[in-house]
N, C-alpha and C positions, 0 to 999 in steps of 0.2 A: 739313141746310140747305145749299145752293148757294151757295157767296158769286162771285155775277157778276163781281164787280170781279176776283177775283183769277185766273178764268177768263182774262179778256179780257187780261190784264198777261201770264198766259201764252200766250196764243194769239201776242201779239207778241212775245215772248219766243223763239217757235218760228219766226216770221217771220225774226228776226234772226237766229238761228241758220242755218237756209237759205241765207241770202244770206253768210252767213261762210264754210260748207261751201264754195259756189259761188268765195268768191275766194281760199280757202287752194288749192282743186284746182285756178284760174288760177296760184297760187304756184307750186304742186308743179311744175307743166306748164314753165314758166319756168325754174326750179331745176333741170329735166333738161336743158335747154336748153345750160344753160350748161356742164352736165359732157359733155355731148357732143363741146363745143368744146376741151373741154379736155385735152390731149395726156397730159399725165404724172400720175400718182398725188399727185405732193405740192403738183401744182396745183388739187386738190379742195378742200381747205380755205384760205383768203384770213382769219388773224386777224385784216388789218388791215380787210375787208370787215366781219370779224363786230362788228369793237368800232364801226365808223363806226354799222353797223347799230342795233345796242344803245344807243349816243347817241343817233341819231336819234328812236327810239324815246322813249327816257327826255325826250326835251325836247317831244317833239310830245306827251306824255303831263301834262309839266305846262304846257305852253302850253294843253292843252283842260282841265285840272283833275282828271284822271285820276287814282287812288290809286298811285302807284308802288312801293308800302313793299317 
């Protein structure tokens, strides 16, 4: 037996996936960007970029209600 419902939760399921592919590979693209600019080897990594990042994230995640655990 077919269960449609659960067809259709994946078909958008694959929709959103796409569209995530599409803006991780605007990331990527970005992210080289910036190492291009970048002159010396120990200026590849920015901890304090990465922790700002990591915040933002964790608060925009429970500002939308998102599982953080």
């Amino acid at each position: 037996m077919v269960n449609y419902k659960l067809l259709k939760i994946r078909k958008k399921l694959d929709k959103l996936d796409d569209k995530f592919l599409v803006l991780v590979k605007k990331r990527i693209k970005l992210v080289n960007e910036v190492l291009k600019t970048k002159k010396y080897k120990n200026q590849i990594i920015d901890k304090k970029r990465i922790k700002k990042i990591l915040l933002d994230i964790r608060k925009k995640s429970k500002k939308n209600k998102i599982d953080i655990k």
